[in-house]
C-alpha positions as CSV (number, residue, x, y, z in Angstrom):
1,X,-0.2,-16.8,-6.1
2,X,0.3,-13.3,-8.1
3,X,3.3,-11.7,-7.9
4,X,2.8,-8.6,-5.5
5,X,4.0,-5.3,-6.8
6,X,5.9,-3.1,-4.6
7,X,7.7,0.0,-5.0
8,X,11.6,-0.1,-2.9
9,X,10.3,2.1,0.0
10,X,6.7,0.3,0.2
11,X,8.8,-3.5,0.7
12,X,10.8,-1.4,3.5
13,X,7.6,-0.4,5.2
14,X,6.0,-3.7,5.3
15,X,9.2,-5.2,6.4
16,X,9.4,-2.8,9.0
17,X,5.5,-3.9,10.0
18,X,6.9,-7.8,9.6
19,X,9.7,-6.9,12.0
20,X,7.6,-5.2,14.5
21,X,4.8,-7.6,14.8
22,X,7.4,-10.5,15.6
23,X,9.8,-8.3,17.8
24,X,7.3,-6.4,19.6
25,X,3.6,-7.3,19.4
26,X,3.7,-11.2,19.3
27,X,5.6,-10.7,22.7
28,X,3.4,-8.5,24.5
29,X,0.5,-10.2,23.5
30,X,2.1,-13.5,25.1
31,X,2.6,-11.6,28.0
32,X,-1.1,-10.2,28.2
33,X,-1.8,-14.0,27.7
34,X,0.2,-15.3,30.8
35,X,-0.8,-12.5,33.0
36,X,-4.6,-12.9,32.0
37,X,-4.5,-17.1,32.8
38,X,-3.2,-16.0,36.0
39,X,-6.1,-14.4,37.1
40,X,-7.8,-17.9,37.2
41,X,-11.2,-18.8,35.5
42,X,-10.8,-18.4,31.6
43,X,-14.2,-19.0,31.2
44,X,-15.1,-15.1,32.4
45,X,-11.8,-13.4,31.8
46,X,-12.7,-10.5,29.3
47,X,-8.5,-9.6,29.5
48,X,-7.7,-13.2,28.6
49,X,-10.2,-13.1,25.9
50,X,-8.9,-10.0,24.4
51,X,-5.5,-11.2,24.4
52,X,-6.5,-14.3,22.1
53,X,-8.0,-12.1,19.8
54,X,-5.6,-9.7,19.8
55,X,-3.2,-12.7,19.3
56,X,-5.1,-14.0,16.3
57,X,-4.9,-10.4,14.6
58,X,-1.1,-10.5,15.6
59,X,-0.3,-13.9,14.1
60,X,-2.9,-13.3,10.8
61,X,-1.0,-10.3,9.7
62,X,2.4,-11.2,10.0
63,X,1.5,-14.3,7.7
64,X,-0.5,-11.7,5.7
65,X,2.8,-9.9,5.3
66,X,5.3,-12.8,4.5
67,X,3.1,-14.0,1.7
68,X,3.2,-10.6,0.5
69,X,7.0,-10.4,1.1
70,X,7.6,-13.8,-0.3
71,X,5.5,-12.8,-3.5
72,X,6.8,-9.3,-3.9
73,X,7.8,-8.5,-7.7
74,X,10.1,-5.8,-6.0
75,X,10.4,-2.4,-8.6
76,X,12.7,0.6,-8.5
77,X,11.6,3.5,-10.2
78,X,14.9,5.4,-10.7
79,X,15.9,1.6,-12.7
80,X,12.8,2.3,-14.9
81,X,13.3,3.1,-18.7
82,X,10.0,3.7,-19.6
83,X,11.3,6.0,-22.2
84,X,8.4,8.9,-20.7
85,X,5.5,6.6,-20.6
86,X,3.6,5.9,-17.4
87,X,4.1,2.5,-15.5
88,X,4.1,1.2,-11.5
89,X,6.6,3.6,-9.6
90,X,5.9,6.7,-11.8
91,X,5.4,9.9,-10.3
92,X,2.9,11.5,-12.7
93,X,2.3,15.4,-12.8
94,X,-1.5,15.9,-13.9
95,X,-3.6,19.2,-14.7
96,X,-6.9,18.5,-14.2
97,X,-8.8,20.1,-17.4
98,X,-11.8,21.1,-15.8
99,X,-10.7,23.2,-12.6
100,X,-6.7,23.4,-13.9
101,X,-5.3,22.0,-10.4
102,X,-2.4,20.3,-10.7
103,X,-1.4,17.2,-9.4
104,X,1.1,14.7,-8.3
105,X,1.0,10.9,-7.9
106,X,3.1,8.2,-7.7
107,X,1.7,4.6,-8.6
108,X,2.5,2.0,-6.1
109,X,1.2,-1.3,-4.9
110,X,-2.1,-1.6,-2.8
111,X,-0.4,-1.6,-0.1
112,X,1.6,1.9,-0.2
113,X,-1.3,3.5,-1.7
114,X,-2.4,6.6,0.6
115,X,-4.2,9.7,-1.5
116,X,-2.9,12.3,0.7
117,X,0.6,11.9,0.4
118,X,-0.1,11.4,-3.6
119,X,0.4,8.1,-3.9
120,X,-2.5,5.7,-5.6
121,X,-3.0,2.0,-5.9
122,X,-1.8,0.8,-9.2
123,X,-4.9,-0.8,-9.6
124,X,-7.2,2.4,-9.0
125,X,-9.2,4.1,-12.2
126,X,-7.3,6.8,-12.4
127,X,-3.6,4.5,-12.3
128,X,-5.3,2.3,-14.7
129,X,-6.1,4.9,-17.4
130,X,-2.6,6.6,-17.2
131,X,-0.8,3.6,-17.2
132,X,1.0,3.9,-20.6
133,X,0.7,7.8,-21.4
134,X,3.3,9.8,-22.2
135,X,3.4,13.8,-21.0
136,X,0.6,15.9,-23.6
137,X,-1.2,13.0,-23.2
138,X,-5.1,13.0,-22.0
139,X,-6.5,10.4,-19.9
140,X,-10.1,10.2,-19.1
141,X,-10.9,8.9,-15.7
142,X,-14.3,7.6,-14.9
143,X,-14.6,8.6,-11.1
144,X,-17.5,8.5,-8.8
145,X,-18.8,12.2,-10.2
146,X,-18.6,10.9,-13.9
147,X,-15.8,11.0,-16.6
148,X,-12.4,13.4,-15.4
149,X,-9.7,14.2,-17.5
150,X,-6.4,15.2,-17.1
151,X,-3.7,16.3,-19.1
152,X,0.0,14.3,-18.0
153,X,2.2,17.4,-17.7
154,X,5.2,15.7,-16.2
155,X,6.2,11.7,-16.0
156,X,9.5,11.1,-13.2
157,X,11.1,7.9,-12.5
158,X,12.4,8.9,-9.0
């Protein structure tokens, strides 16, 4: 399997999931099991049903999440010397050149990527054509509206 890559704080979060999930969830969904059998016939019970498939979720993602773990290519971005270029675990200051907004992104794993806290999938179009710039550079983004570009102001290892 690929090596999964993480930023430090996105590992922590889906180790915090992983920890949950067995701590918390797997138990009350147990729980919901038991107390649902004891209602008698399986056959009709909707709660008995919903707790095996609740269940199934449960025990799906925390074996999502240890592959993940166990394939994690774990990267700290104040360890990076990318000597100003962009790489995974950047935080990138952009100007858009068409409306002048500015910008800030970090690239992270799949995972940690959430647009409105400004951080984006490493594998997204506009991670993928910055990956490698250095600040004055242009990069020219093919988003759903046509062809962007964007000016990389700032490049932080942080």
């Amino acid at each position: 399997m690929n090596k999964v890559p993480l930023t430090v704080r996105g590992a922590e979060l889906l180790k915090d999931e992983l920890q949950n999930l067995k701590s918390v969830e797997r138990p009350d969904v147990i729980a919901a099991i038991a107390e649902a059998r004891s209602h008698g016939d399986l056959s009709e019970n909707a709660e008995y049903d919903a707790a095996k498939e609740r269940q199934a979720f449960v025990e799906g993602r925390i074996a999502e999440l240890e592959a993940k773990l166990s394939n994690a290519q774990v990267i700290d971005p104040t360890t990076l010397d990318a000597e100003g270029r962009v790489v995974f675990g950047a935080t990138v200051e952009l100007m858009d050149l068409e409306s002048e907004d500015e910008v800030v992104y970090q690239i992270v794993g799949d995972d940690e990527a959430d647009i409105k806290v400004g951080k984006v999938s490493v594998n997204s179009p506009i991670a993928r054509a910055l990956i490698g710039k250095e600040a004055g550079d242009v990069a020219e983004v093919m988003a759903p509206g046509g062809i962007r570009e964007y000016e990389v102001l700032d490049v932080k290892y942080i």
